[in-house]
C-alpha positions as CSV (number, residue, x, y, z in Angstrom):
1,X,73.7,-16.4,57.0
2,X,74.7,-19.3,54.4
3,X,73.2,-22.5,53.0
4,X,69.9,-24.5,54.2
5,X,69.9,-27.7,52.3
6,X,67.3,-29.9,53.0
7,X,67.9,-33.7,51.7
8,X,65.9,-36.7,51.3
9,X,63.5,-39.0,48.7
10,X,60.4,-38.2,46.7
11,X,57.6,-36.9,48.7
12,X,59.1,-37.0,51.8
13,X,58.1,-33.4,52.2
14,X,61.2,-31.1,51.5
15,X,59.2,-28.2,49.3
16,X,57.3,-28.2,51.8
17,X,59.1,-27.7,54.8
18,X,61.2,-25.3,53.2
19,X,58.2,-23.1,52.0
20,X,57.7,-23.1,56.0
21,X,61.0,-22.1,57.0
22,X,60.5,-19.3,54.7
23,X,58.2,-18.0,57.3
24,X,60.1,-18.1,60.6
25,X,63.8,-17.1,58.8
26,X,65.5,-15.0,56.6
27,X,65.5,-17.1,53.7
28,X,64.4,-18.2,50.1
29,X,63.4,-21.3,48.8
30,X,65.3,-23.2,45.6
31,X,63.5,-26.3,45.8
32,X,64.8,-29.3,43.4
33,X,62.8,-28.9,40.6
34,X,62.9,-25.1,39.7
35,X,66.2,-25.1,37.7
36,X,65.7,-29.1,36.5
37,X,61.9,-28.2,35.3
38,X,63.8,-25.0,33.5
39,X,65.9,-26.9,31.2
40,X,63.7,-30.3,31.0
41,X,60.9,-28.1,29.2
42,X,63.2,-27.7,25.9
43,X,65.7,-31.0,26.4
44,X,63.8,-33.6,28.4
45,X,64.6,-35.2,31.6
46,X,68.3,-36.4,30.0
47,X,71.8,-36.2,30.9
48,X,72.2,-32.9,29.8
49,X,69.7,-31.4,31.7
50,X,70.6,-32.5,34.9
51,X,74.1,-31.3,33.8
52,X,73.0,-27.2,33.0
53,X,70.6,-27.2,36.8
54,X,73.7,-28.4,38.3
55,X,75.7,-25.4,36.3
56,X,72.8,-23.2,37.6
57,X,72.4,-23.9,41.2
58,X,76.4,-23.3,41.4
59,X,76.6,-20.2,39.5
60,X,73.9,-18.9,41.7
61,X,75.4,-20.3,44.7
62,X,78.6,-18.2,44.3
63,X,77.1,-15.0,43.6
64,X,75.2,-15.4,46.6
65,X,78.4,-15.1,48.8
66,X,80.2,-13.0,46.7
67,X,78.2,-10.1,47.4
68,X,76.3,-11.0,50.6
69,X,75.2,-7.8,51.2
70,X,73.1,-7.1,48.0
71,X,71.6,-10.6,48.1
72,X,67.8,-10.0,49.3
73,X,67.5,-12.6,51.7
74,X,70.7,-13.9,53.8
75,X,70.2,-17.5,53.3
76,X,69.3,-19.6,50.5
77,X,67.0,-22.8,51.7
78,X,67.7,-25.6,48.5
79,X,65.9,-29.4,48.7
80,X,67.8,-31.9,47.0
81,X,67.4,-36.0,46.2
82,X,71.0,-37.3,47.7
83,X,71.8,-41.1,46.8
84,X,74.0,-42.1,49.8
85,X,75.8,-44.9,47.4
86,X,76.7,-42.6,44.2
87,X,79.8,-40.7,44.7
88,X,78.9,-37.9,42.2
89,X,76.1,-37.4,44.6
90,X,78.2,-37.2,48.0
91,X,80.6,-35.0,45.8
92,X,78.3,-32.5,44.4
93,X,77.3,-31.9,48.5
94,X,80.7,-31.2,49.1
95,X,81.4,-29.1,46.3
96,X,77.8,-26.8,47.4
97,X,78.9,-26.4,51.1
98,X,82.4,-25.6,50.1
99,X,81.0,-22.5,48.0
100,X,79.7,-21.0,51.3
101,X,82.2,-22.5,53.6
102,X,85.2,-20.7,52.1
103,X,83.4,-17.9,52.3
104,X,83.2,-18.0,55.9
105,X,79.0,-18.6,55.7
106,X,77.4,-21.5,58.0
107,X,76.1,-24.6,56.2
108,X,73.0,-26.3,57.7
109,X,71.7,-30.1,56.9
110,X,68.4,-31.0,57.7
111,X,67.7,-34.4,56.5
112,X,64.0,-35.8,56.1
113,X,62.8,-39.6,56.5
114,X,59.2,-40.7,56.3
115,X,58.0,-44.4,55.4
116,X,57.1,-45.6,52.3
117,X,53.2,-45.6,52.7
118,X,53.4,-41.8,53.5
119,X,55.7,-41.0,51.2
120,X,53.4,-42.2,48.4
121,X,50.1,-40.5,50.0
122,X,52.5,-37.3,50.0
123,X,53.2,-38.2,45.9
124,X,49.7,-36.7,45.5
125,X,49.3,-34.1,47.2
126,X,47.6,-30.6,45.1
127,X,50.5,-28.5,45.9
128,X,53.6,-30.9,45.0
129,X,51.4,-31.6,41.5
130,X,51.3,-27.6,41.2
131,X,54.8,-27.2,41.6
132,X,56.6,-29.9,39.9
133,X,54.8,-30.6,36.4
134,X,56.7,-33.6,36.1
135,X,54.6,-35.2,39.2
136,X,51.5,-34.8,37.3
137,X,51.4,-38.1,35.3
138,X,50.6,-40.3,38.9
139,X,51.2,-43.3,37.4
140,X,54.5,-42.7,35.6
141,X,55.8,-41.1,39.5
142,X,54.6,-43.3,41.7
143,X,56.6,-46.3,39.7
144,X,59.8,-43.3,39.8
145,X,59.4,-43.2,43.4
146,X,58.9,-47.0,44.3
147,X,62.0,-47.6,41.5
148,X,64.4,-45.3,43.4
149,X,63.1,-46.8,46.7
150,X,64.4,-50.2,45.9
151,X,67.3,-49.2,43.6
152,X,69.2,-46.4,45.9
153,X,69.9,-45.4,49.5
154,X,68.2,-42.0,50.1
155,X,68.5,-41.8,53.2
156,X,72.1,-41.5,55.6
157,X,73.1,-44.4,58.0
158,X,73.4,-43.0,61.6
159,X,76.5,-40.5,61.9
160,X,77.4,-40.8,58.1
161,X,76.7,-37.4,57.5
162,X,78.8,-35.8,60.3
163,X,81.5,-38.3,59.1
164,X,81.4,-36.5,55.7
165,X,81.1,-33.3,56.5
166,X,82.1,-32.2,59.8
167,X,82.1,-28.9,59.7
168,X,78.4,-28.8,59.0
169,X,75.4,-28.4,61.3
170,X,72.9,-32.1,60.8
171,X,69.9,-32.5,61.7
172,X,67.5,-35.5,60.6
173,X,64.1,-35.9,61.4
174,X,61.8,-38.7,60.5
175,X,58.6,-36.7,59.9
176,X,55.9,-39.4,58.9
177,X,54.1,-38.2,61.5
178,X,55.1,-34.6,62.2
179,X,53.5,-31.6,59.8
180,X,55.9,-29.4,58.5
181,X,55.2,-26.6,61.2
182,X,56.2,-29.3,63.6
183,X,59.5,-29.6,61.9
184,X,60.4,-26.3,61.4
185,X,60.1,-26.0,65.1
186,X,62.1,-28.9,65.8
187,X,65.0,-26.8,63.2
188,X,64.6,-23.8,64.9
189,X,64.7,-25.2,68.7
190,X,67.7,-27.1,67.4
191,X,69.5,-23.6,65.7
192,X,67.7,-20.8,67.6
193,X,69.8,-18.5,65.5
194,X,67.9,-19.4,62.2
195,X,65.2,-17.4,63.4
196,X,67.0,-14.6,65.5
197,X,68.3,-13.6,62.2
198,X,64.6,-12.7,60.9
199,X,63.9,-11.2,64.6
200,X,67.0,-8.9,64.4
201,X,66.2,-7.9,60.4
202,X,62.6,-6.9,61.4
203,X,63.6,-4.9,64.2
């Protein structure tokens, strides 16, 4: 089916909607962290890790649409942290959703906002310390998320991402008070076809 990319800040609850669309779609989950936790284990957080999970996510990217139908799933879900005002970030977006569009696959954007106070209570939750190891040392990511909160623009202005990319679906939701089951309905009411994909597979 193509590319699910869900953008937006820290703890705005990206893993975890995604891990819900897994459940109503035929899709997998990449969330952020897998491929930079990968590399940071051996080189830290530097430059050149953030390099090789950029190499990653691409490689795996164009195998999945070169050979659609071996893939085991027909969409690949992927969270990412986007800063509106870096170019590189804008660019590497472009150069993900060209990888599916050229192959004649859909490209979905589902953009999260939340405030600040949630976002922080969402920081700590048991299953986003479980996941990211990173996240673990409170202290040391609560001042990452506050820092990028003041620093960067992680969320879109109104109509800046359909400006960008035009040939891609967008959604954004502010979900500081919506669970993630409420969201994923919100997707799927929005793209009905998301989830007639995994209706016609089970059949």
């Amino acid at each position: 089916m193509g590319l699910f990319v869900i953008i937006g800040p820290q703890a705005v609850g990206k893993m975890t909607v995604g891990k819900e669309l897994e459940q109503h779609m035929d899709g997998k989950l990449l969330f952020n962290h897998q491929t930079i936790d990968l590399f940071a284990n051996f080189l830290t957080y530097d430059k050149r890790t953030f390099q090789l999970s950029d190499q990653t996510r691409k490689s795996l990217f164009k195998a999945f649409v070169a050979e659609p139908e071996h893939n085991a799933v027909n969409t690949l879900i992927f969270t990412i942290l986007i800063n509106f005002s870096a170019a590189d970030d804008i660019q590497f977006l472009k150069e993900i959703s060209e990888i599916f569009l050229n192959a004649g696959q859909p490209v979905y954007f589902l953009e999260l906002a939340a405030d600040l106070d949630t976002r922080l209570e969402r920081n700590q939750c048991e299953s986003r310390l479980q996941a990211k190891p990173s996240k673990r040392d409170l202290a040391f990511s609560k001042k990452e998320l506050l820092d990028s909160h003041h620093q960067f623009r992680l969320n879109s202005l109104d109509g800046e991402l359909a400006n960008l990319f035009p040939t891609v679906h967008h959604l954004k939701v502010n979900n500081t008070e919506l669970s993630s089951q409420e969201v994923v309905k919100e997707v799927l009411t929005t793209w009905p076809e998301l989830k007639n994909e995994k209706n016609m597979k089970q059949k």
